[in-house]
C-alpha positions in Angstrom: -13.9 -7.5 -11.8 -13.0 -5.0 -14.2 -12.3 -1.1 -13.5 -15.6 -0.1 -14.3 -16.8 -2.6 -12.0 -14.8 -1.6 -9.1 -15.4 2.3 -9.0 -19.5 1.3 -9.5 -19.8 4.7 -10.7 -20.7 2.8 -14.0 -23.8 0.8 -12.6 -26.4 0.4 -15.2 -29.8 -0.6 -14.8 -30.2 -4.2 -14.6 -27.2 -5.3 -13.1 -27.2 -7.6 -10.0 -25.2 -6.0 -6.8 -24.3 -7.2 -3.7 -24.7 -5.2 -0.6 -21.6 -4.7 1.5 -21.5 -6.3 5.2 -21.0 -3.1 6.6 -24.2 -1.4 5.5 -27.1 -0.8 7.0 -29.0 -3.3 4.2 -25.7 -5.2 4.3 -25.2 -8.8 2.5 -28.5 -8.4 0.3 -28.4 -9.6 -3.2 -30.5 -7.6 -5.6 -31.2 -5.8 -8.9 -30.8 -2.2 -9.8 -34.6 -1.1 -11.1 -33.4 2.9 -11.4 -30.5 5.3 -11.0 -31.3 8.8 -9.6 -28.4 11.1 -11.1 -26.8 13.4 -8.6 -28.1 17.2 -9.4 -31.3 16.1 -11.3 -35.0 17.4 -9.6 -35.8 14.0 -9.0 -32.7 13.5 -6.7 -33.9 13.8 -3.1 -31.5 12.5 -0.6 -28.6 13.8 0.8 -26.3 11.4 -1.1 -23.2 13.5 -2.8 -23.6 10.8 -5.4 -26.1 9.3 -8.0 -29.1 7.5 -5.8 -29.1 3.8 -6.7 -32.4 2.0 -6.8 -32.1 -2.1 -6.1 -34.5 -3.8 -5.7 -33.6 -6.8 -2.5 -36.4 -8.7 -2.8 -36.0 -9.9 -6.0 -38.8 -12.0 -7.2 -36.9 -13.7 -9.7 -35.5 -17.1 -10.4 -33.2 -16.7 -7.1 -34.2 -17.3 -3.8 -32.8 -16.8 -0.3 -32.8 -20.1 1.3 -35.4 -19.8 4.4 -32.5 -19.8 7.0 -31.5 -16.5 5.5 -34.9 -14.9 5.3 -35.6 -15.3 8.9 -32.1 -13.9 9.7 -32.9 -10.6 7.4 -36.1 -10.7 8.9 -34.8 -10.3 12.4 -32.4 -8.2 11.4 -35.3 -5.3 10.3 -37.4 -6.4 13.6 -34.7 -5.1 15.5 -34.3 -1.9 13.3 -38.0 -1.3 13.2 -38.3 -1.9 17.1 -41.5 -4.4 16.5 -41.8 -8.1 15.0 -42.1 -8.6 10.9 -42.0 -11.0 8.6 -39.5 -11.4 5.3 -42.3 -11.3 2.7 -43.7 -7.6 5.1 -40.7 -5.8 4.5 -40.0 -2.8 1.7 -37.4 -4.5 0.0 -38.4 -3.8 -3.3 -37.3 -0.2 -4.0 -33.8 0.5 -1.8 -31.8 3.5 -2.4 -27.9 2.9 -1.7 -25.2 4.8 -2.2 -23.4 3.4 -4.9 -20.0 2.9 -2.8 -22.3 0.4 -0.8 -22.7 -1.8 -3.4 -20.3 -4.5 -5.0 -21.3 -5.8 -8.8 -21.7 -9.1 -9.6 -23.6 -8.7 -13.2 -21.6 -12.3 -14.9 -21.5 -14.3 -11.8 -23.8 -17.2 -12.4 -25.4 -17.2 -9.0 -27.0 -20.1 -8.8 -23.1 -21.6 -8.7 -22.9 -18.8 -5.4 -25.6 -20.2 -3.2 -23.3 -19.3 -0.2 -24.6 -15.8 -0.7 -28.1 -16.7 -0.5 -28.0 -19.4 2.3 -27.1 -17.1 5.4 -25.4 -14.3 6.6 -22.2 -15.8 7.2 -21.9 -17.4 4.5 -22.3 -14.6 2.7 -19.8 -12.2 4.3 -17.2 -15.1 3.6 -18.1 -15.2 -0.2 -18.3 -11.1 -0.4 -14.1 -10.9 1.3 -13.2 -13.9 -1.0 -15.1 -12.6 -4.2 -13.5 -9.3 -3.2 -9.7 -11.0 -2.4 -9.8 -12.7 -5.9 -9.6 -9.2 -7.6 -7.1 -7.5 -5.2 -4.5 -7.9 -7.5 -5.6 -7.0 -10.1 -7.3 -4.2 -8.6 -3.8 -2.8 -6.9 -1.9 -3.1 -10.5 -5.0 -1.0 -11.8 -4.8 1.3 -9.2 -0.9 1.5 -9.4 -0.9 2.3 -13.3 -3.7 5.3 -12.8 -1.5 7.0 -10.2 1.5 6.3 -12.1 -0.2 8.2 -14.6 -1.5 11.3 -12.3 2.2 11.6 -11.5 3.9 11.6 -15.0 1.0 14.3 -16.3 1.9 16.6 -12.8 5.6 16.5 -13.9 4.3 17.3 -17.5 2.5 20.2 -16.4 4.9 21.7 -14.8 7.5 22.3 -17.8 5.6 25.5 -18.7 7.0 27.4 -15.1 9.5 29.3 -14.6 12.2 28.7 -11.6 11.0 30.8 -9.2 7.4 30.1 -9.9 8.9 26.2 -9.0 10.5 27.1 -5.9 7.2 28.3 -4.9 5.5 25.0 -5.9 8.2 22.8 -4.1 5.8 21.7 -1.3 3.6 20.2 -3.7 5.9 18.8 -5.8 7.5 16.8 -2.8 4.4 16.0 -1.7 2.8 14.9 -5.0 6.1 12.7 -4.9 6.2 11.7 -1.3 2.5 10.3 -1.8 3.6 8.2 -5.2 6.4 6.9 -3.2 4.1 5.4 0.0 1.1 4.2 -2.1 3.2 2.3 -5.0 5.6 0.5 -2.7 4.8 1.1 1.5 1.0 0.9 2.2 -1.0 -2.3 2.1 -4.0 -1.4 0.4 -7.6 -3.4 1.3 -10.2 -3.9 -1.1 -12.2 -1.2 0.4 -9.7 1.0 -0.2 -8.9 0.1 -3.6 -12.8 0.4 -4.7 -13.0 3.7 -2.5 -9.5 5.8 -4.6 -11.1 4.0 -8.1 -13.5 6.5 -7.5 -11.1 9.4 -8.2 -9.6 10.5 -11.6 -6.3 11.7 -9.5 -6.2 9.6 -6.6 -2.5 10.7 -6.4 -3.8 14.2 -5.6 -6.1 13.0 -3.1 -3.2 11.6 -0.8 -1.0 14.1 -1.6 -3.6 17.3 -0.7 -4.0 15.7 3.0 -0.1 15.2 3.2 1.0 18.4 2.1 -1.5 20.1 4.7 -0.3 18.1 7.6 3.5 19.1 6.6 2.1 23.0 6.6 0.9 22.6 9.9 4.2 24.2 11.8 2.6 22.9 14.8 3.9 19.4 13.7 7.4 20.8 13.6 7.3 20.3 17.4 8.0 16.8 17.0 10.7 16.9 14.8 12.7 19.2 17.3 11.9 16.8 20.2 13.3 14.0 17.8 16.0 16.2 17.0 17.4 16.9 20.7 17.1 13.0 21.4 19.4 12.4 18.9 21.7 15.2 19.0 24.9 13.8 19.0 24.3 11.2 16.6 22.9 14.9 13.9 26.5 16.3 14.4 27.7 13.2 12.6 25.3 13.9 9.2 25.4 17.4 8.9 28.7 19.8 8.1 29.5 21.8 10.8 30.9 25.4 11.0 34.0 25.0 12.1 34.9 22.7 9.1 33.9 25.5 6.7 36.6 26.1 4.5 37.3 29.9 3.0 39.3 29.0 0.5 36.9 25.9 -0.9 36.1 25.6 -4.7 32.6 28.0 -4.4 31.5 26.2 -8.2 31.7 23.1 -6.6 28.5 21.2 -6.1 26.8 18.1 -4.4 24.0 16.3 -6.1 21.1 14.7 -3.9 19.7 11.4 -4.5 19.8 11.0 -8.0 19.6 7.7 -10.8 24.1 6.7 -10.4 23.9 4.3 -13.1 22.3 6.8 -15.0 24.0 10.1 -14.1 27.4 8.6 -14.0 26.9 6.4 -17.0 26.8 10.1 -19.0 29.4 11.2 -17.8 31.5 7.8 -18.7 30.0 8.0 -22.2 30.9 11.7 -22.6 34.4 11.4 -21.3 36.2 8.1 -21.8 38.1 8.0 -25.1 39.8 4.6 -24.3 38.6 1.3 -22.8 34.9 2.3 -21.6 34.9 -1.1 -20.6 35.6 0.2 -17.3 32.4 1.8 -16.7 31.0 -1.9 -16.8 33.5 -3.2 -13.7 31.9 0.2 -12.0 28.7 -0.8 -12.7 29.1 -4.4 -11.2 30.9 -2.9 -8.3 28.0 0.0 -7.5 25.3 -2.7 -7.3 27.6 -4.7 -5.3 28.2 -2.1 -2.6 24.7 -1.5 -2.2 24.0 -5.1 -1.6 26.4 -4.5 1.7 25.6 -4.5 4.9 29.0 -2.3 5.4 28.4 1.4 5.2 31.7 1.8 4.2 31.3 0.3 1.2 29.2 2.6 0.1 31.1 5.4 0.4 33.1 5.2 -2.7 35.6 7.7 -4.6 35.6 7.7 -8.3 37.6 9.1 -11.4 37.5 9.3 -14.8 38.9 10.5 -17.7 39.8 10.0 -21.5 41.7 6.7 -20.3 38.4 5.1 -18.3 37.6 5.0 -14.5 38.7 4.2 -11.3 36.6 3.2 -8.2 37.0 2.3 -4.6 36.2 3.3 -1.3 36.8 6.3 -0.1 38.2 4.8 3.6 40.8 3.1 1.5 41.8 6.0 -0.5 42.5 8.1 2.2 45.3 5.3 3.6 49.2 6.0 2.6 50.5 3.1 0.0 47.5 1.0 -0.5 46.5 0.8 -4.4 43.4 3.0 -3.8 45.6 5.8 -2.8 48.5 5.2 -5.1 45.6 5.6 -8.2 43.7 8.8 -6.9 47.3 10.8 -6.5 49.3 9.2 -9.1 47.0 7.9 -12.1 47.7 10.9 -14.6 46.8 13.4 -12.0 47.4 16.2 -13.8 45.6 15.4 -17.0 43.0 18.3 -18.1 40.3 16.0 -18.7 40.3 14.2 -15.5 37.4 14.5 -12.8 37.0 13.4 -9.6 33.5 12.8 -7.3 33.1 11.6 -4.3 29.6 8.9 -4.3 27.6 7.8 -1.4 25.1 4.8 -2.6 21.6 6.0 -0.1 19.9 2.7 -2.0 18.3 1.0 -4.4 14.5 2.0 -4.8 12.9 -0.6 -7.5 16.0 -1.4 -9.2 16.9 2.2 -9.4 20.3 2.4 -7.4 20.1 6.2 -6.0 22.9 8.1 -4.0 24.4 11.6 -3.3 27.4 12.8 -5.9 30.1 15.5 -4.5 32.4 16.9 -7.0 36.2 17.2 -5.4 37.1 20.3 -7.9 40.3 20.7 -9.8 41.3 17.0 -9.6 45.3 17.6 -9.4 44.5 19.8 -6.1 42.4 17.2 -4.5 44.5 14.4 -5.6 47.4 16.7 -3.3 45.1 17.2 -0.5 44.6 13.2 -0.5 48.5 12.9 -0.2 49.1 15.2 2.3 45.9 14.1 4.2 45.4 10.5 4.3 47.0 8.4 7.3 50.2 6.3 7.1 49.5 2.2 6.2 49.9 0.4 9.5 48.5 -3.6 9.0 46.8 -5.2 6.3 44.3 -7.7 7.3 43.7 -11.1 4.8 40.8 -12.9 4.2 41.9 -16.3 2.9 39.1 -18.9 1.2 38.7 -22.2 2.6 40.2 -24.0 -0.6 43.2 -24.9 0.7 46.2 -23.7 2.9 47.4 -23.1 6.5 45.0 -20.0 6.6 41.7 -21.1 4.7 38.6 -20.2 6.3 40.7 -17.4 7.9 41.1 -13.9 8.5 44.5 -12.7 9.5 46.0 -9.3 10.7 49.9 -8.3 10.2 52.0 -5.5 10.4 52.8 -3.7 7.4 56.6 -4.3 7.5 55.7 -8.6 7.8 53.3 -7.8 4.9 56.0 -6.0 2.9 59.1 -8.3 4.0 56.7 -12.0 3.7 54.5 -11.0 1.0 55.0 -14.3 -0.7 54.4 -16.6 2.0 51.2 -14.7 2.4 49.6 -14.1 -0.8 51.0 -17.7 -2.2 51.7 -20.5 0.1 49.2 -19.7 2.8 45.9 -20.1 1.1 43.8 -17.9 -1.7 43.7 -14.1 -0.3 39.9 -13.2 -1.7 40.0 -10.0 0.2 42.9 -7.2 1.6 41.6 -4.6 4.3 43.7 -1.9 5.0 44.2 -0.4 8.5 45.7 3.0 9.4 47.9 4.1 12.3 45.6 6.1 14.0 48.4 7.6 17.2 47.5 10.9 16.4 43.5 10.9 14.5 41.4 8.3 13.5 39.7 7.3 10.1 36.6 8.2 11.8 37.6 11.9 12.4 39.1 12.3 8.9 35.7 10.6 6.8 33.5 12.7 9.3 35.4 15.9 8.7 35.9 15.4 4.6 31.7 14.8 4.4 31.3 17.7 6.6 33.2 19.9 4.2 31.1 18.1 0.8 27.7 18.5 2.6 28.2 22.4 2.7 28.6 22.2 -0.8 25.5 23.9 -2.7 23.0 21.8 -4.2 23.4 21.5 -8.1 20.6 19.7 -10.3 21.2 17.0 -12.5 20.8 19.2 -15.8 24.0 21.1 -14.3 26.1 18.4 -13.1 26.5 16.7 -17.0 26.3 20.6 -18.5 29.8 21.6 -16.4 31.4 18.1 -17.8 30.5 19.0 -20.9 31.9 22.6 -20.8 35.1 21.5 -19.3 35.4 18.9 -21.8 34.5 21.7 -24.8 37.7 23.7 -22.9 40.1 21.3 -22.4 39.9 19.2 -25.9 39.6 21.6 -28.3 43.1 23.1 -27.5 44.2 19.3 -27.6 42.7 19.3 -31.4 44.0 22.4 -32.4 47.6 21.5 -31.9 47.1 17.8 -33.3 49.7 17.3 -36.4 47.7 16.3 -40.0 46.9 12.7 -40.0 47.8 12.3 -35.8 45.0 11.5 -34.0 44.4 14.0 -30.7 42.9 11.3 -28.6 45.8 10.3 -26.0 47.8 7.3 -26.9 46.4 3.3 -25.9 46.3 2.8 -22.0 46.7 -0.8 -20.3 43.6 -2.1 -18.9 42.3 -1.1 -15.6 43.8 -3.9 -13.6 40.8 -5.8 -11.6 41.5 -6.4 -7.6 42.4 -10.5 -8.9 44.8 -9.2 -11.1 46.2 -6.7 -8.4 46.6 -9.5 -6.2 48.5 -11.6 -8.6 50.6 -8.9 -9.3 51.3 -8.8 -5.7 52.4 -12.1 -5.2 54.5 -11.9 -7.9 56.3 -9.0 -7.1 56.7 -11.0 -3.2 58.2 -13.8 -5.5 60.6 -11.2 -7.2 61.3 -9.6 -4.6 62.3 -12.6 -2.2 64.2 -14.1 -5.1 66.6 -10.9 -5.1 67.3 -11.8 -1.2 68.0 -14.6 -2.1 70.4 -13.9 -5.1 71.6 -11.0 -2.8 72.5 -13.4 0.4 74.4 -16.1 -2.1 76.1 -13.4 -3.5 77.4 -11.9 0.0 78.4 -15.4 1.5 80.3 -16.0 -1.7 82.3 -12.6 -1.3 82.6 -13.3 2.5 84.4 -16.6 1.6 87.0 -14.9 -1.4 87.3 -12.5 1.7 88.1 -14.8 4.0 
C-alpha cells in the first residue's frame, strides 16, 4: 500500500475498495462508479469530505460465495426491520466516506477469496492486509512529521527573542508531540490511515497538547504530585539557603543539550596538544550512561590547551585520590583552562543528552575543591577472577593499609579492575556536600547553546592573543609538549610500582639500620 493509498483521499474512479468492519456497509467489496467533490452543487450529504460512490454489488467477474450473501442479507434485514433478499437490496450506488474505505486496486482478488467467502473471513484478511503495510505505513508517517517539525523550526528563524519567548508554549509542544509520536505511542493502522490524512499531522497532536497544558485547571495535579513527593523535590531543586552572594553572576547552566556535540566544540576549539583525549572522554561519556549508577553520571571535566580531564564528580570532591589531585593541581592556574561540571540525563536515539554547569574562574574553583572536599578514609578493590587470593573479590581497607601494603594489594593479590574511594564522613557526608554543590549550579541562569561556545571563544580570543604577542620570532606560542593523559590502567600500574618502590626503600632502610645497630653494638 503506497501513501496515496493509505490517506484514500486519492481514490479514482474505478478502483476496487474494501469496506472497513466497523462501518455500517462494513466488509463489502466493491467498485467506485463516481466521486462527489466536497463543496460542488451536487454534493448533498453531510460528509466534510468528498462523497464516494461504490458500487457493492458488483456484477462483475467476482462473486460472493452464497454463505456470504445470506450473511449480508441478514445483516440489512435486521437494519431495515423486515425480511430481504441479497439480489433486493440497493447495493449498487453506496456513498461512503472515504475514510471508510481501504484500496485494494492491484490485489488480484480472485487469489483473496477469503474476502468474498464470509464475514469472518473477511475481517481476518482486512487486519492482515492492513498489518502487512504497518511498517511501512509508520516509517511513512514518521518521515512526514519529521518534516512538519524541521519546516516549524525553519519558520521560526525570522522572530525576534521576545516574539520567541511568547511562542515557547508552542514550540515545546510542537516538540513534546515529535518526541511521543516518533518513539512512545504504538500506532494502529487506523491511526496511521486516519493522520495520512493531514499535511501536518505534527500540528494536529501538538494543537490538542498545547490546549490541555493551558488549561491551569490541570495544574491541580501537578501540586498534588508535588506535596506527595516533597521531600524527595528538596533534593532536585537549589534551595535558598544555599544561595551564594558572592557566586560568579556570568556563570551559566546549560539544559539538556547534544554532549558529544557541544563539548566536542569546545575540545576542538581549545586543545592545542594531544586532542586524543577528547576520544577517551567520549568512550567514557557513553559508558557512564550505560550505568545503572547515578553517580557515574555525574561527572567533572576540564580542559585546556594540553587536552582533558574527566571523572566523577563524587571522586573529585575526596582529599588524595587522582581525581582530586588533577582538578587542583593539573596547571590550575593556566589562562586557558575551563572547568564544567556534566550530568548525563540520557541517551535519546543515540543522541547522549545532559545538563552542563560552568564552575567559573577555574583556579578559584579548583581552591574551593581543596578546601571543600572530605579527607580519604578507605579504598575499596575490585579484583578480576583471573587469578589471586582476591579474584572474584571486592575488598575494603583503611587508607593507611592501602598506603603502607600497596604492593601486596595492587600486585600479588589478584588484578585490581576497579578503585572506589570512600570519605570520612564524622563530621558531613558525601551526600550533603553533592546535594549542596548541585543546589548552588541549579540556581545558575539558563544560557543557550549559541552562548555557551561564544564565551569559550571570547576567553580564548583574551587569553591567547597576549600569549602571541609576546612570542619571540621563530618560537612557537602554543605551550610546550605535555605527556599523555595517563588512562585509569596506566594509573594503576603506576601505583603498583610506586608500592614496589616504595617497599623496596623499607627494605633498603631496615638493612641499613640493623647493619648500623650491629657497628653499634
Amino acid at each position: 500500500m503506497n501513501t496515496a493509498q493509505a490517506r484514500n483521499k486519492e481514490l479514482q474512479v474505478g478502483d476496487f475498495v474494501f469496506s472497513r468492519p466497523s462501518e455500517e456497509y462494513g466488509c463489502l467489496v466493491g467498485k467506485v462508479i463516481g466521486i462527489t467533490p466536497l463543496g460542488s452543487p451536487e454534493h448533498d450529504t453531510g460528509n466534510a469530505s468528498d462523497d464516494i460512490h461504490v458500487d457493492f454489488f458488483i456484477p462483475y467477474s467476482v462473486r460472493y460465495s452464497d454463505k456470504r450473501k445470506n450473511e449480508i442479507a441478514a445483516e440489512f434485514s435486521m437494519m431495515y426491520g423486515e425480511a430481504k433478499t441479497y439480489d433486493e437490496l440497493p447495493l449498487d450506488d453506496v456513498i461512503m466516506h472515504p475514510e471508510s474505505l481501504v484500496r485494494i486496486t492491484g490485489v488480484d482478488i480472485f487469489d483473496h477469496n477469503s474476502m468474498l467467502s464470509s464475514r469472518d473471513q473477511a475481517e481476518t484478511y482486512y487486519y492482515s492486509y492492513l498489518d502487512e503495510n504497518h511498517d511501512k505505513l509508520h516509517a511513512q508517517l514518521m518521515e512526514r512529521i519529521d518534516k512538519n517539525l524541521s519546516d516549524y523550526q525553519d519558520s521560526l528563524m525570522g522572530f525576534g527573542t521576545r516574539e520567541l519567548i511568547d511562542m515557547a508554549g508552542k514550540i515545546f509542544a510542537m516538540s513534546d508531540a515529535h518526541n511521543y509520536m516518533s518513539s512512545m505511542h504504538d500506532f494502529s493502522v487506523d491511526e496511521l490511515n486516519y493522520f495520512f490524512q493531514f499535511q501536518n499531522p505534527l500540528e494536529v497532536v501538538a494543537d490538542e497538547w498545547y490546549e490541555r497544558n493551558a488549561d491551569l485547571h490541570e495544574m491541580s495535579f501537578s501540586m498534588d504530585d508535588i506535596n506527595e513527593r516533597r521531600d524527595s523535590i528538596l533534593l532536585e531543586y537549589p534551595l535558598m539557603r544555599d544561595t551564594d552572594p558572592f557566586a560568579d553572576k556570568t556563570m551559566r547552566r546549560y539544559m539538556d543539550i547534544d554532549l558529544e556535540l557541544y563539548l566536542g566544540k569546545i575540545a576542538e576549539k581549545v586543545i592545542i596538544h594531544h586532542p586524543n583525549d577528547w576520544n577517551i572522554d567520549m568512550s567514557t561519556l557513553r559508558k557512564a550512561a550505560a550505568s545503572d549508577n547515578p553517580e557515574e553520571k555525574r561527572l567533572m571535566w576540564h580542559v585546556c590547551s594540553y587536552g582533558t580531564h574527566l571523572n566523577t564528580e563524587r571522586e573529585t570532591f575526596i582529599k588524595d585520590t587522582s581525581a582530586f589531585n588533577t582538578w587542583v593541581d593539573y596547571r590550575p592556574k593556566d589562562e586557558d583552562m575551563f572547568g564544567y561540571v556534566i550530568e548525563i540525563t540520557g541517551d535519546e536515539r543515540g543522541t547522549l543528552k545532559g545538563n552542563v554547569f560552568e564552575v567559573g574562574d577555574y583556579y578559584a574553583h579548583s581552591l574551593h575543591v581543596r578546601e571543600t572536599a572530605l579527607l580519604f578514609d578507605a579504598v575499596s578493590l575490585t579484583y578480576s577472577d583471573s587469578w589471586g587470593v582476591n579474584a572474584g573479590k571486592t575488598i575494603t581497607v583503611p587508607k593507611f593499609e592501602y598506603d603502607d601494603d600497596r604492593n601486596r594489594l595492587m600486585s600479588e593479590s589478584g588484578d585490581v579492575i576497579a578503585l572506589t574511594y570512600h570519605p570520612w564522613e564524622a563530621t558531613r557526608t558525601m551526600s550533603d556536600l553533592l546535594r549542596t554543590e548541585r543546589s548552588k549550579r541549579m540556581s545558575l541562569p539558563l544560557g543557550s547553546t549559541g552562548e555557551l561556545l561564544r564565551k569559550m571563544a571570547d576567553k580564548l580570543a583574551e587569553v591567547r592573543k597576549p600569549m602571541e604577542a609576546t612570542a619571540q620570532p621563530g618560537q612557537s606560542a602554543k605551550p610546550p609538549a605535555a605527556k599523555r593523559k595517563p588512562s585509569i590502567l596506566d594509573r594503576l600500574a603506576d601505583a603498583g610500582e610506586e608500592a614496589k618502590a616504595y617497599n623496596a626503600q623499607r627494605a633498603q632502610n631496615h638493612l641499613s639500620t640493623t647493619k648500623k645497630q650491629k657497628e653499634i653494638d
